[in-house]
C-alpha positions in Angstrom: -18.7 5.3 -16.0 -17.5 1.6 -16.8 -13.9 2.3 -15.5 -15.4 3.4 -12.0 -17.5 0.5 -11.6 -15.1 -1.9 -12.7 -12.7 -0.1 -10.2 -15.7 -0.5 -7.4 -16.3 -4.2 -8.4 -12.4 -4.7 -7.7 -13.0 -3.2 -4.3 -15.6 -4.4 -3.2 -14.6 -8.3 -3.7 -11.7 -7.1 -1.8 -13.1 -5.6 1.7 -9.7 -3.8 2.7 -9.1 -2.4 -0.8 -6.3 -3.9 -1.7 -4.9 -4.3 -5.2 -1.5 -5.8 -6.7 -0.1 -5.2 -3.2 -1.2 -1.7 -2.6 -3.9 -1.3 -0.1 -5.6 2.2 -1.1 -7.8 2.1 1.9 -10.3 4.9 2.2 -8.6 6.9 -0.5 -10.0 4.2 -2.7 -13.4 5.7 -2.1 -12.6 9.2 -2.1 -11.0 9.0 -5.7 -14.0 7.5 -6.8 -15.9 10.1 -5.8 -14.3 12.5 -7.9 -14.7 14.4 -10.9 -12.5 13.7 -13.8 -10.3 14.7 -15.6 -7.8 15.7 -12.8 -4.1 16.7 -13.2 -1.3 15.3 -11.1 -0.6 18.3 -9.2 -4.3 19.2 -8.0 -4.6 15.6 -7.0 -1.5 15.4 -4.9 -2.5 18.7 -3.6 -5.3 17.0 -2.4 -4.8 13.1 -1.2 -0.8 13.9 -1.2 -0.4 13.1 2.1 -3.2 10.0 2.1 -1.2 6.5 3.2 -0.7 3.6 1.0 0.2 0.9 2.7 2.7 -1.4 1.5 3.4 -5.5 2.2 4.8 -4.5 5.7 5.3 -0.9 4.8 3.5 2.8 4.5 3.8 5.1 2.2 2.4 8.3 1.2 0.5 9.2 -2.7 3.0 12.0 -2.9 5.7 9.7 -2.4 4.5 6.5 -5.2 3.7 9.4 -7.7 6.0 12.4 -7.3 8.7 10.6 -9.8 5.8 10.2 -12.5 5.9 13.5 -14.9 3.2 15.7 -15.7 0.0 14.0 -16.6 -3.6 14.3 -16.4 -5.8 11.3 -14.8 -8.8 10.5 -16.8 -10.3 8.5 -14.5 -10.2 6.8 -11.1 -8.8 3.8 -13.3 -6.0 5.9 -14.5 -4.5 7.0 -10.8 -4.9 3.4 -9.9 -2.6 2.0 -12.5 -0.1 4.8 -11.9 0.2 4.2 -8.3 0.5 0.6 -8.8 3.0 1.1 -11.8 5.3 3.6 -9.5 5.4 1.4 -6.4 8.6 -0.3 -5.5 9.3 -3.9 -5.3 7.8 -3.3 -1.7 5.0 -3.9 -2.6 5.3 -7.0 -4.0 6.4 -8.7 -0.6 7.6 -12.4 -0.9 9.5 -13.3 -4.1 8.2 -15.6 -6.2 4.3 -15.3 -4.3 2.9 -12.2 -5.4 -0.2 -10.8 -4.9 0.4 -8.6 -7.9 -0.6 -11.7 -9.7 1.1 -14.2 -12.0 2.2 -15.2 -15.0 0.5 -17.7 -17.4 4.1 -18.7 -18.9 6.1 -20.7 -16.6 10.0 -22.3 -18.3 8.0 -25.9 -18.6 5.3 -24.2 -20.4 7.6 -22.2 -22.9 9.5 -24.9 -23.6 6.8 -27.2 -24.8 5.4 -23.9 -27.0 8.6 -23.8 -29.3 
């Protein structure tokens, strides 16, 4: 499947898993392994308690996607932009130097658009 090996791509140029400020450790792997489509609840059943860590924080899968309602995943792609969609500002560590990436429009660049 293209979304997995895009997803593996990501991780492996990235030895400790680590994506727009969420480091998925292990549980990167283990998502990949499985079988889609999986609903919200059967997957928190399973990796629920699986850590996320944080810039200079943990926290649990259950925790980053217990506020998201019902939905199904359709692929290991899918539970990776919902966690990093959920997560707090925490993740994002220092203002203004995110590793959640940046933006292509800066005021300067804007400006001289209009």
């Amino acid at each position: 499947m293209a979304s997995a090996r895009l997803f593996e791509a990501m991780t492996d140029q990235n030895e400790d898993s680590r994506e727009q400020g969420v480091e998925f450790g292990p549980l990167a792997d283990e998502l990949e392994d499985e079988e889609y489509p999986f609903d919200k609840e059967a997957l928190l059943e399973r990796y629920g308690d699986r850590e996320l860590e944080l810039e200079g924080d943990t926290t649990t899968l259950q925790k980053v996607l217990e506020a998201q309602g019902e939905t199904t995943y359709e692929s290991v792609d899918d539970v990776r932009r919902s966690v990093i969609g959920m997560v707090s500002d925490e993740a994002i560590g220092r203002d203004h130097y995110s590793d959640r990436g940046s933006s292509t429009d800066t005021e300067e660049d804007t400006e001289q658009s209009v």
